[in-house]
C-alpha positions in Angstrom: -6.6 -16.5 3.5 -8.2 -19.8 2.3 -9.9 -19.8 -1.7 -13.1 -21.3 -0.3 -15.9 -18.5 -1.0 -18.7 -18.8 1.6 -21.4 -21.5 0.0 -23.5 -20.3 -2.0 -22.7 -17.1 -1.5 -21.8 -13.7 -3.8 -20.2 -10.7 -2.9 -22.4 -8.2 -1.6 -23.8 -6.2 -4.0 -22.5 -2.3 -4.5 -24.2 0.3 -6.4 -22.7 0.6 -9.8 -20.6 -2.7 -9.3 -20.3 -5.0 -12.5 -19.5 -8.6 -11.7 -18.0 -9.1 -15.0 -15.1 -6.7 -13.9 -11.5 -7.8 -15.1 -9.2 -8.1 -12.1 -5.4 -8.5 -12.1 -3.7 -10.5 -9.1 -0.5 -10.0 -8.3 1.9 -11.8 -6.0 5.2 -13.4 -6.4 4.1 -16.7 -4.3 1.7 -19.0 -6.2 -0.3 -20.4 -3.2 -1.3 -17.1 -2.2 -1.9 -15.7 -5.7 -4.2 -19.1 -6.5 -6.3 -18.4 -3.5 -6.4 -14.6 -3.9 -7.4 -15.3 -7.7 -9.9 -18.0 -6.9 -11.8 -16.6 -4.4 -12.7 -13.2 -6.8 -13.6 -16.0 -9.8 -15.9 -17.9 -7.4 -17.5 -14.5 -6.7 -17.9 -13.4 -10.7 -14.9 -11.5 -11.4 -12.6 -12.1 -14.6 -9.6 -13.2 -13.0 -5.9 -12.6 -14.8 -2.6 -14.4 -12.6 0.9 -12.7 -12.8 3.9 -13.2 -9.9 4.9 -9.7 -11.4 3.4 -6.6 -12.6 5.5 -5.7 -15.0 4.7 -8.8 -17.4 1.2 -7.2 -18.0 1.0 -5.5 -21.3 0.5 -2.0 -20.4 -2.3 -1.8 -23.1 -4.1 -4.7 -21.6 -7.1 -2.8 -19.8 -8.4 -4.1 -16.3 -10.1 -2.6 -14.0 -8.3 -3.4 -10.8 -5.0 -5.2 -9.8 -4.9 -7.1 -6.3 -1.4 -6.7 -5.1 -0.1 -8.8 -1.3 1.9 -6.0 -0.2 5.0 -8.2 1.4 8.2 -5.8 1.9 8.3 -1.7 2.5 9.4 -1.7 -1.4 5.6 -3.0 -2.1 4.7 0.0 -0.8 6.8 2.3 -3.3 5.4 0.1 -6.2 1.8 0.9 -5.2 1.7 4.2 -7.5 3.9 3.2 -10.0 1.5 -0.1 -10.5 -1.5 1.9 -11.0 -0.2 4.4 -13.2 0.9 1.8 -15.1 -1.9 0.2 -15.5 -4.2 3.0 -15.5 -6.5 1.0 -12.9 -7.3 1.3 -9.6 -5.1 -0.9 -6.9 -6.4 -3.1 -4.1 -3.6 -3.7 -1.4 -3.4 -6.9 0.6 -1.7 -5.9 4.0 0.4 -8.4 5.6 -0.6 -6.6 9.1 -4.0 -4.8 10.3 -2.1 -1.3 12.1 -3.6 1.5 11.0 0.1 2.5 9.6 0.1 0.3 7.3 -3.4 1.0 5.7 -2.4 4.6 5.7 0.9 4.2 4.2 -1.3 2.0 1.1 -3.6 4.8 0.6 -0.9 7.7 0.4 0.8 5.5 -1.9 -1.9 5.7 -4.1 -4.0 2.5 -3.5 -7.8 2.7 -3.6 -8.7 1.0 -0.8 -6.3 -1.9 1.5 -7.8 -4.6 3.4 -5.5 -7.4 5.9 -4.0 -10.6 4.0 -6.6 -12.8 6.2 -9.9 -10.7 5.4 -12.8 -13.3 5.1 -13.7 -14.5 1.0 -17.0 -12.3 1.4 -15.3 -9.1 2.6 -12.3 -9.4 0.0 -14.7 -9.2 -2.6 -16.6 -6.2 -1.1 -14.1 -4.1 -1.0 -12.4 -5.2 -4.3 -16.4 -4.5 -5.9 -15.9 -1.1 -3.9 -13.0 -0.5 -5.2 -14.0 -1.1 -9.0 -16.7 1.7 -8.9 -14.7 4.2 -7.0 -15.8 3.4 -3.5 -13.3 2.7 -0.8 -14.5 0.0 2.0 -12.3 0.0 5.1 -13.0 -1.9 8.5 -14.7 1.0 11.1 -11.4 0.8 13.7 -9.1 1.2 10.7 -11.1 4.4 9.8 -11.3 6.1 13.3 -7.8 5.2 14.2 -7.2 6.8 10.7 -9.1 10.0 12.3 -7.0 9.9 14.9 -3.8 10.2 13.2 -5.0 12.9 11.0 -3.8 15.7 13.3 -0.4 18.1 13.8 2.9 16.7 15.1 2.4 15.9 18.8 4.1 18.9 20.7 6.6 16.5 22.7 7.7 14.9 19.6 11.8 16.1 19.0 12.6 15.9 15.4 15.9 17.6 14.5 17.2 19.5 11.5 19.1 16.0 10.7 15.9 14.3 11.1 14.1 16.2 8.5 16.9 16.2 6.3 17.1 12.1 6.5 12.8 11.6 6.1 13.3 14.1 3.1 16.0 11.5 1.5 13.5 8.6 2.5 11.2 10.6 0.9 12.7 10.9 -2.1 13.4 7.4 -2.8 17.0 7.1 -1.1 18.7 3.8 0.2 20.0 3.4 3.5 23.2 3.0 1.2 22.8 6.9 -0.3 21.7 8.1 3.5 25.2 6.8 4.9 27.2 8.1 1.8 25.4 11.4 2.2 25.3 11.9 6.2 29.0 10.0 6.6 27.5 7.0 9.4 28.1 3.5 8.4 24.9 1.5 7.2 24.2 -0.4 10.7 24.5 3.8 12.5 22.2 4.6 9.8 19.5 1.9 10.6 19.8 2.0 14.5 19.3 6.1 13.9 16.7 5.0 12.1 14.6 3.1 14.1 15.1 5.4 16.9 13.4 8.2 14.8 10.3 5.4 14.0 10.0 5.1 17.5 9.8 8.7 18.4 7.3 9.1 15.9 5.0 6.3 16.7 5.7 4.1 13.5 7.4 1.0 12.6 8.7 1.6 9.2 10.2 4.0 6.6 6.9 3.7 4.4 4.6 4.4 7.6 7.2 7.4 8.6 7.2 8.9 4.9 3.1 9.0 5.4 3.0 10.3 8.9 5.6 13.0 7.9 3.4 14.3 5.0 0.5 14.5 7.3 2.8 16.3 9.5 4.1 18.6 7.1 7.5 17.5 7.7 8.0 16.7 4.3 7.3 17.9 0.7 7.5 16.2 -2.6 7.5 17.8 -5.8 6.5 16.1 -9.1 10.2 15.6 -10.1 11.1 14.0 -6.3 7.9 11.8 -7.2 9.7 10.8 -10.5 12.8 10.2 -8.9 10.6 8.4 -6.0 8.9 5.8 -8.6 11.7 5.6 -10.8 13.4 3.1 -8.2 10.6 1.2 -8.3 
């Protein structure tokens, strides 16, 4: 994503949107914060940098926080960076799959939109975002539609299975699943990804979202607790 803003140009306008809105960017590389950061100041927006949430003063009030979603960790910090900050959270996806958006919004993310978006459409959605609209592209939404249904009938998942996307669920390590189930780390991964497949996904944070759509899976506040506190 380059920081050049289209010339001339300003977000496009949403009901209800302030330009003056404070925005947080977060990202532990500089390059991509800088651009990330310019681009909303070239379109209005008060712009504050940190390579980490967690040096923002919690009773520093801003109305959004831009965070590049890099690892499946990212993911788990999505909630816990919101609550935290009692704002709403924009995440930049490092792919487009419909997954991925998914897993952002059960995570607790207002609205997600692909690293590369265009200057103009970052800002749309982060001005959406701000006034408690969520923009997504159309084929993210309908593929979201799509997934939206029951467990296919074909699809196998064993008592071992659900036991192991509960633990995910939860917040366990691959380190706790192979204490508690007795395979070694590399059995647990290669179990792992043959479960992703089966289901359709590519990762544990895609899984954990697909299984609660499924009804595979059920947190309670405390497994939420435990969930974030690992964050």
């Amino acid at each position: 994503m380059g920081p050049d803003a289209p010339s001339g140009a300003r977000t496009p306008t949403v009901r209800g949107a302030s330009m003056t809105a404070k925005v947080l960017v977060v990202d532990p590389v500089a390059t991509t914060r800088e651009g990330v950061a310019l681009i909303l100041e070239r379109c209005g927006f008060q712009v504050d940098r940190l390579d980490s949430p967690d040096a923002y003063p919690t009773e520093q009030h801003t109305d959004a926080v831009v965070v590049n979603v890099h690892t499946e960790d990212d993911f788990t910090g999505v909630r816990a960076l919101r609550d935290r900050h009692d704002s709403v959270v924009v995440a930049l996806l490092r792919s487009s799959e419909a997954g991925d958006y998914r897993a952002a919004l059960t995570a607790g993310a207002r609205t997600a939109c692909a690293w590369d978006t265009s200057p103009r459409d970052l800002a749309m959605v982060v001005t959406a975002a701000v006034v408690g609209q969520t923009v997504l592209p159309t084929a993210i939404v309908e593929q979201l539609v799509g997934l939206m249904q029951d467990a296919p009938p074909e699809l196998t998942v064993s008592a071992e299975d659900l036991r192991w996307l509960q633990l995910l669920a939860r917040g366990g390590s691959v380190t706790e699943l192979s204490t508690v189930v007795g395979y070694s780390p590399r059995e647990v991964f290669r179990r792992l990804r043959q479960l992703y497949q089966r289901m359709g996904v590519s990762n544990r944070q895609q899984a954990i979202a697909l299984a609660g759509i499924w009804g595979l899976v059920h947190l309670t506040a405390a497994d939420e607790r435990r969930r974030l506190s690992r964050v």
